[in-house]
C-alpha positions in Angstrom: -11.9 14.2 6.3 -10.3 12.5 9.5 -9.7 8.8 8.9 -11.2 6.6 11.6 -10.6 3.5 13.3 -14.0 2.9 12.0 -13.6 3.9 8.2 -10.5 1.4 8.2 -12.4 -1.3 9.2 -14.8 -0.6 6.7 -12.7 -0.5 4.3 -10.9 -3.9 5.3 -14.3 -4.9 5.0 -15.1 -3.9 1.4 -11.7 -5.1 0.2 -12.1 -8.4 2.1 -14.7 -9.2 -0.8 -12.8 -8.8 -3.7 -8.9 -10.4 -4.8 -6.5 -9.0 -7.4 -7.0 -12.9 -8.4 -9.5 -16.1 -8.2 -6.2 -17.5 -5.9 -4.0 -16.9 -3.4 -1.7 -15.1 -5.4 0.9 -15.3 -2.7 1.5 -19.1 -3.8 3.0 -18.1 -7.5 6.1 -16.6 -5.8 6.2 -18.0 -2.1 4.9 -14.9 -0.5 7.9 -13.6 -1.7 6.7 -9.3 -0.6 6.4 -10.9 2.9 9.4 -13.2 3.3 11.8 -11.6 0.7 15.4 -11.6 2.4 19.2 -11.7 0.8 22.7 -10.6 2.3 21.9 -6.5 1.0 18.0 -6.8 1.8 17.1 -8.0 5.5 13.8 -9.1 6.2 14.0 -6.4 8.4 14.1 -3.9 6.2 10.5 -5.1 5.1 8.1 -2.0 6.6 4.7 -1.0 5.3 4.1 2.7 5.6 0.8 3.2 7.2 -2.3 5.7 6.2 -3.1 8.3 8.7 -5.7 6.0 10.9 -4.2 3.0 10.5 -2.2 2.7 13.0 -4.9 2.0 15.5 -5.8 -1.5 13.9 -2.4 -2.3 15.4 -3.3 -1.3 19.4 -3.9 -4.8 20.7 -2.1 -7.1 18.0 1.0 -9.0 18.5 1.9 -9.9 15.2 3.0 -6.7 14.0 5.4 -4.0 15.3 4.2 -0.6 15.4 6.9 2.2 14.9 6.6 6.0 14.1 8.7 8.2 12.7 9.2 12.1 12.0 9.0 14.0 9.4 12.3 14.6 9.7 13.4 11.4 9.3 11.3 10.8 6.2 11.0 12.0 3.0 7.0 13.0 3.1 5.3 16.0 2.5 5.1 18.5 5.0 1.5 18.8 6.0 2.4 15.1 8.0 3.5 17.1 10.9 2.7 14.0 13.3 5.0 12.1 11.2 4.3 8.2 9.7 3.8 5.0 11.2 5.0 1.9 9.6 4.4 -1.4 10.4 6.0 -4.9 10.2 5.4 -8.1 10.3 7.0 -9.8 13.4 6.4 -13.7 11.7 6.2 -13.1 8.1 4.3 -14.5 6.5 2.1 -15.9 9.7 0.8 -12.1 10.3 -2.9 -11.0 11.2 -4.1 -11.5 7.5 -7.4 -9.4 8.6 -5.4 -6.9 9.8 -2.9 -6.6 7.0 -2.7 -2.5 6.1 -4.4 -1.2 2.8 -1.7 -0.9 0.7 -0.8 -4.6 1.2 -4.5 -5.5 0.2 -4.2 -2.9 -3.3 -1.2 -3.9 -4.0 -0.3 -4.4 -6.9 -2.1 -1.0 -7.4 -1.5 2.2 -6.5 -3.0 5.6 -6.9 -1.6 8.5 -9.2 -2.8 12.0 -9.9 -1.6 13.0 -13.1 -0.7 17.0 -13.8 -4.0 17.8 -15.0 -5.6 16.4 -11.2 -6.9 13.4 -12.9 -6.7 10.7 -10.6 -6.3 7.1 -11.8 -5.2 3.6 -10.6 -1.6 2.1 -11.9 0.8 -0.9 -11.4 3.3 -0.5 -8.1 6.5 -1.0 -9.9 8.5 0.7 -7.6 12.6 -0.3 -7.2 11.6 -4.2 -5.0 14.6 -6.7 -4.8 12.0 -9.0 -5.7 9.1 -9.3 -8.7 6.1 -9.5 -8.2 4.4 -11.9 -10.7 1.7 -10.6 -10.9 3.3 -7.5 -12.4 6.1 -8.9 -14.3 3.8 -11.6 -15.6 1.8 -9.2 -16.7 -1.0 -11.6 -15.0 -5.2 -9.7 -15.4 -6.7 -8.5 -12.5 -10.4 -9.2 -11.3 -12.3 -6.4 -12.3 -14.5 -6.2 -9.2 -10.9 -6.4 -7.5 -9.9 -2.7 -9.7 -13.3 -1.4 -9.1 -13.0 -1.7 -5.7 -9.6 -0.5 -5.5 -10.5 2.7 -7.1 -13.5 3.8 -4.9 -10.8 2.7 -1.9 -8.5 5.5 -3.1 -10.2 8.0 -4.5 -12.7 7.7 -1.0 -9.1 7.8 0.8 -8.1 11.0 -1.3 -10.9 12.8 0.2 -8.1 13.4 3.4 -5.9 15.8 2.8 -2.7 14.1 3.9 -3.5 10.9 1.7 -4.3 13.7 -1.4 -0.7 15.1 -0.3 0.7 11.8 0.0 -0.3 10.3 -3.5 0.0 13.7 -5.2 3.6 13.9 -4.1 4.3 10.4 -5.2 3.1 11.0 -8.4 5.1 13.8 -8.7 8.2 12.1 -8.3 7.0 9.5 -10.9 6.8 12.2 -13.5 10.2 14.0 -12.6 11.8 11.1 -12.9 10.3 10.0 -15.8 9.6 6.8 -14.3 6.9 4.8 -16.8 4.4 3.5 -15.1 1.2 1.4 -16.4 -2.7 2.6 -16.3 -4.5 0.2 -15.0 -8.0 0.1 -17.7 
């Protein structure tokens, strides 16, 4: 399945309706995944890896900075021949909220496929220089927020780089042994 300009903006859409929390969420820690900076972590250093797709939300906006990379200079799987766009945020936190990428508006889920192909939804608690509070707080999520995450992904895992993506991820997880936390 090919990822469309189209599909992201429905997607924006359907996650537009729904918060990890009945607040801005942002105001417990300062916006601290947008604005985040010390002496071994510039604020430029702040990307968001884009979804195949989503880099055409970003044709006429001037709040974010567009910048692709190859395969070779990444560590993804190999069926991203075309490579991976990122994006940042020229004014953080002042970006184009309604643009923001999907895994900004997930956050703090991700997906995982486990070795038996099950595919579930888990706490991003990936190496930050920051905390998010939500995480570390151990804060509940809205369930109409999960519910909605999870048809997100698992509607996203239907393309096969995404799949490769989120299966290679996982991967990793479990080589590591990195614990991670189901989301229920």
């Amino acid at each position: 399945m090919e990822i469309t300009k189209e599909i992201i903006e429905k997607i924006h859409e359907k996650l537009n309706e729904v918060s990890p929390v009945d607040y801005d969420c942002g105001k417990l820690c300062n916006e601290i995944c947008c604005v985040y900076e010390d002496e071994d972590y510039p604020n430029d250093d702040l990307i968001i890896y884009l979804l195949p797709g989503e880099e055409l939300m970003y044709d006429a906006s001037e709040s974010f900075e567009v910048i692709h990379y190859d395969i070779k200079e990444i560590d993804y799987p190999n069926s991203w021949k075309d490579g991976v766009y990122t994006v940042k945020c020229l004014n953080p936190p002042n970006c184009e909220r309604e643009i923001r990428p999907i895994q900004c508006r997930t956050f703090p889920l991700i997906p995982h496929i486990d070795k038996n192909n099950h595919f579930y939804l888990i706490f991003d608690e990936s190496q930050y220089p920051y905390k998010c509070p939500l995480i570390k707080d151990n804060v509940e999520l809205n369930n109409d927020f999960i519910v909605e995450t999870y048809k997100t992904w698992r509607f996203l895992l239907k393309n096969r780089l995404i799949y490769d993506l989120v299966d290679s991820d996982s991967r990793k997880r479990e080589n590591k042994k990195i614990k991670y936390k189901k989301v229920k």
